[in-house]
C-alpha positions in Angstrom: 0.2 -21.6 -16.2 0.7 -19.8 -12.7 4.1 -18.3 -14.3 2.4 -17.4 -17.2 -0.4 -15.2 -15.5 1.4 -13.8 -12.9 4.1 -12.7 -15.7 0.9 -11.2 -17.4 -0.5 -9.7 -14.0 3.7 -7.5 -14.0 3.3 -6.6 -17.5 -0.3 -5.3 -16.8 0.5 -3.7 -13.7 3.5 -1.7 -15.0 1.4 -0.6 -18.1 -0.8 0.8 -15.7 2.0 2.7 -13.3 2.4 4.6 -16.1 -1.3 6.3 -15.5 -0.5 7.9 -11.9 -4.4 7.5 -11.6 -4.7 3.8 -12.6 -2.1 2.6 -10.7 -4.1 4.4 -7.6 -7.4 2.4 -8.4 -5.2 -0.5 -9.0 -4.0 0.0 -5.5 -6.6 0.7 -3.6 -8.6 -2.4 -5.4 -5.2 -4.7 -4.2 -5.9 -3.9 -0.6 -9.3 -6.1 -0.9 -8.4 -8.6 -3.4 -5.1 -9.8 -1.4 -8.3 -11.6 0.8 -9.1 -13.9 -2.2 -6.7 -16.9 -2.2 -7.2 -16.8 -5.8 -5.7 -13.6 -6.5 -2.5 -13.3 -8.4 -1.9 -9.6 -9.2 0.3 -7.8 -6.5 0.3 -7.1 -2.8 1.6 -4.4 -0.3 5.2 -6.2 0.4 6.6 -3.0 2.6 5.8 0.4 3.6 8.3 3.0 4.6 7.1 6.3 6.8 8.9 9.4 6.8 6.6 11.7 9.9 8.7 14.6 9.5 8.4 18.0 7.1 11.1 18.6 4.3 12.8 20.9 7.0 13.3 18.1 9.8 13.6 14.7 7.5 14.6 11.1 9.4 14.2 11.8 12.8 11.0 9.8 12.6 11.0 7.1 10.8 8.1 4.1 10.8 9.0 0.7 8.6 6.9 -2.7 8.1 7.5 -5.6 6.4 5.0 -8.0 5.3 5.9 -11.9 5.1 3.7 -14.0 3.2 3.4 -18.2 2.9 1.6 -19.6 0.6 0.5 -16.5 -1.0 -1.1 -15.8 2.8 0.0 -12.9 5.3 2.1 -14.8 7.9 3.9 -12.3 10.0 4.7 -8.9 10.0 7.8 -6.8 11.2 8.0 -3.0 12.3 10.3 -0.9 13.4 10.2 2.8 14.6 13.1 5.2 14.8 13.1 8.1 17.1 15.2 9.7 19.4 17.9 8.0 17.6 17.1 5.1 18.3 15.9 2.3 17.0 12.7 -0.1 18.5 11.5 -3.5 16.4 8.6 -6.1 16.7 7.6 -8.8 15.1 3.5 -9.8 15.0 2.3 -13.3 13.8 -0.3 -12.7 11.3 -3.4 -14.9 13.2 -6.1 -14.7 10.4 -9.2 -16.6 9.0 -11.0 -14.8 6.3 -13.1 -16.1 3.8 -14.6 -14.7 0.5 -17.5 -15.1 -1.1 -18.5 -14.2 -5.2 -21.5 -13.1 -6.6 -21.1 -11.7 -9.9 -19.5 -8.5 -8.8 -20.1 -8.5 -5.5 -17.5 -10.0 -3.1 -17.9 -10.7 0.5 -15.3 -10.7 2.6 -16.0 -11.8 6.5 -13.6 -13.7 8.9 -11.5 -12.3 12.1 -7.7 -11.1 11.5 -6.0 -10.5 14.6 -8.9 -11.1 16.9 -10.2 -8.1 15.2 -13.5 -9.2 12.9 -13.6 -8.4 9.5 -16.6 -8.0 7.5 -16.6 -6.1 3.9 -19.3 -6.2 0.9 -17.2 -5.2 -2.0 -18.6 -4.4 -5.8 -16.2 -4.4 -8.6 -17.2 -3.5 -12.1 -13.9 -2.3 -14.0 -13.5 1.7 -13.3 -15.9 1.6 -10.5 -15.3 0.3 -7.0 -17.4 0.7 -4.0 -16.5 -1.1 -0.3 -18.9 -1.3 2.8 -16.7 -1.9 6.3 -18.9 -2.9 9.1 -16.7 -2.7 12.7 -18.2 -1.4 16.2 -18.4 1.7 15.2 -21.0 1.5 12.4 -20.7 1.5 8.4 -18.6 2.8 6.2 -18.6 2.9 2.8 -15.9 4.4 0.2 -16.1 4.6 -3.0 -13.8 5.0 -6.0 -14.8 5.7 -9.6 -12.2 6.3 -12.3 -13.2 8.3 -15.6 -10.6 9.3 -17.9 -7.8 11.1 -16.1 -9.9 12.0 -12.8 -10.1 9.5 -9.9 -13.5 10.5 -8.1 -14.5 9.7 -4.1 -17.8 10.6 -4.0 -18.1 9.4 -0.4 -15.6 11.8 0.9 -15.8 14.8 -1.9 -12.9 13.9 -2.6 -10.8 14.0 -5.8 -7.4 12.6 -7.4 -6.5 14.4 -10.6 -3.7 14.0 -12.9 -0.3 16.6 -12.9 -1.0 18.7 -15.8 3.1 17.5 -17.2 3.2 14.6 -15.1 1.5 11.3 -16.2 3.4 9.5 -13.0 2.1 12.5 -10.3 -1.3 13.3 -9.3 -2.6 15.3 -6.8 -5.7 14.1 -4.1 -7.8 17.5 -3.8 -10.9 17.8 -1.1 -13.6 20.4 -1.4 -12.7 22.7 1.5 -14.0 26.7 1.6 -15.6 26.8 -1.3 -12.8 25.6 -3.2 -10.9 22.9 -4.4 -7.2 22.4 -2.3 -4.8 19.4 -2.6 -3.8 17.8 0.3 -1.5 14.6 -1.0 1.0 14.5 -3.7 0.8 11.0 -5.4 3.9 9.6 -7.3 4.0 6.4 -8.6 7.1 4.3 -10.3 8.1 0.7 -11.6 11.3 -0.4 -10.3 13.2 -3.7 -10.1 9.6 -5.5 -10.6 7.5 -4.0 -7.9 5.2 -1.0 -8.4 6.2 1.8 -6.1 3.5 4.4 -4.7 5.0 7.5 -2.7 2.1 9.6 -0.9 3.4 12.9 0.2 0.7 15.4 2.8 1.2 19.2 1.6 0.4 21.7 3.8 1.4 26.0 4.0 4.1 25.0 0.8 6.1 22.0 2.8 6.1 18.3 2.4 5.1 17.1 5.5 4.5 12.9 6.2 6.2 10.5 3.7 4.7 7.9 3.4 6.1 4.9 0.2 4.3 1.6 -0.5 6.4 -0.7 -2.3 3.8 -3.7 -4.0 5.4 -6.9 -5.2 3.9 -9.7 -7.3 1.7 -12.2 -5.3 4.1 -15.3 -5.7 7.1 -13.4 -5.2 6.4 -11.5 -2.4 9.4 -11.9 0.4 11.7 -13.6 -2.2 13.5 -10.6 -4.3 16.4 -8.2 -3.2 17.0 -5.0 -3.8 19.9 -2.6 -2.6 19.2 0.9 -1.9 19.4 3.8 0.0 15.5 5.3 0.0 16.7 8.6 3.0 20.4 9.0 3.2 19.3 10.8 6.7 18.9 7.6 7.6 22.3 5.6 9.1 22.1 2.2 7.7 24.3 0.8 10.5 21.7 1.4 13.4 19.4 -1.1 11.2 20.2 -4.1 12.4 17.2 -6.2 11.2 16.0 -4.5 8.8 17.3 -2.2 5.9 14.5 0.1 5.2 13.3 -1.1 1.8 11.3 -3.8 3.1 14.1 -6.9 3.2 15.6 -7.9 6.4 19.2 -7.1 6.4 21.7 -9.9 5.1 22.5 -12.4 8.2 19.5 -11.4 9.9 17.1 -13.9 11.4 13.7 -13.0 10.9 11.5 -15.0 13.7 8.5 -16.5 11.7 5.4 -18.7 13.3 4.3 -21.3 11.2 0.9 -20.9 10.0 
């Protein structure tokens, strides 16, 4: 049964990679439903973090790789490039979270690396709406999805589909009296996982690159892919890790038991 919905939860996710706009909902809702031991749709398995502008690309680089047990978050390893050089660490994931359902509303509370977490959540298909409570106050975001327009109201904020482009989409914030895109959104299937590039625009250059590469639930950790994502990049300096968040064949990963 498991096989059968998480094949259903890849079929549905791809469908919806299709919509640049869906698949950012889709997204953004995975970031909170990864809590729920329940879940079986997909979850943020790598990130890759170009900080440079197309003029000056890899000379700072930022990776991370998620490892998961059980379906859980177990460790996590990073890796920064600069100066041309290369610095790792790996973090055990310490985390207790539990969630709560009320119709649509989900609470989330629980401590994840010392750090408490506490988040009232409402789902209700195209509409989503998130409360964080931390030291610093409330804050709540909000994400409501009509036809090819992804509206966030809390921040005047607004992702819009590319007028040729069902797979790009543009993040645009009310500034001056007018409407100005900041982020460049492209989104992709490959090889299983649902990729999500987010690119910052600013005086006609791509500045910070920034790729999210989401795997299915169950198989996060446990596929292989071979790829160059930067050819900037020399492979050979990556010793532990080969930028497309796997660790690099006849590498030893140091994982904690949970």
């Amino acid at each position: 049964m498991k096989k059968i919905i998480l094949t259903f939860a890849l079929t549905l996710f791809s469908l919806a990679s299709a919509n640049c706009i869906k698949t950012i909902f889709d997204f953004e809702r995975s970031e909170y439903l990864m809590y729920d031991k329940d879940y079986d749709g997909f979850v943020l398995d790598s990130m890759y973090v170009d900080k440079g502008t197309a003029d000056n690309r890899g000379e700072r680089i930022y990776i991370m790789k998620n490892f998961y047990k059980d379906g859980l978050l177990d460790s996590v390893h990073e890796g920064d490039y600069r100066e041309g050089k290369w610095e790792y660490r790996d973090t055990k994931y310490n985390g207790n979270i539990n969630v709560t359902h009320e119709g649509n509303v989900w609470t989330i509370e629980g401590t994840a690396n010392g750090q408490e977490i506490k988040e009232i959540v409402y789902f209700d298909g195209d509409s989503l709406a998130a409360t964080t409570t931390d030291e610093d106050g409330e804050y709540t975001s909000i994400y409501v999805l009509k036809n090819d327009t992804l509206f966030r109201s809390s921040e005047d904020q607004i992702i819009v589909m590319d007028e040729t482009d069902t797979n790009t989409c543009y993040q645009k914030e009310y500034y001056e009296g007018t409407w100005t895109a900041w982020d460049r959104f492209e989104t992709s299937v490959q090889d299983g996982m649902i990729i999500v590039s987010k690119t910052y625009m600013e005086e006609g250059l791509d500045h910070k690159v920034m790729i999210y590469y989401m795997v299915p639930r169950n198989g996060a950790s446990s596929t292989s892919i071979h790829r160059k994502i930067r050819p900037a990049i020399i492979l050979e300096k990556v010793k532990k890790f080969d930028l497309l968040g796997r660790p690099a064949k006849s590498e030893h990963i140091i994982k904690v038991n949970r």
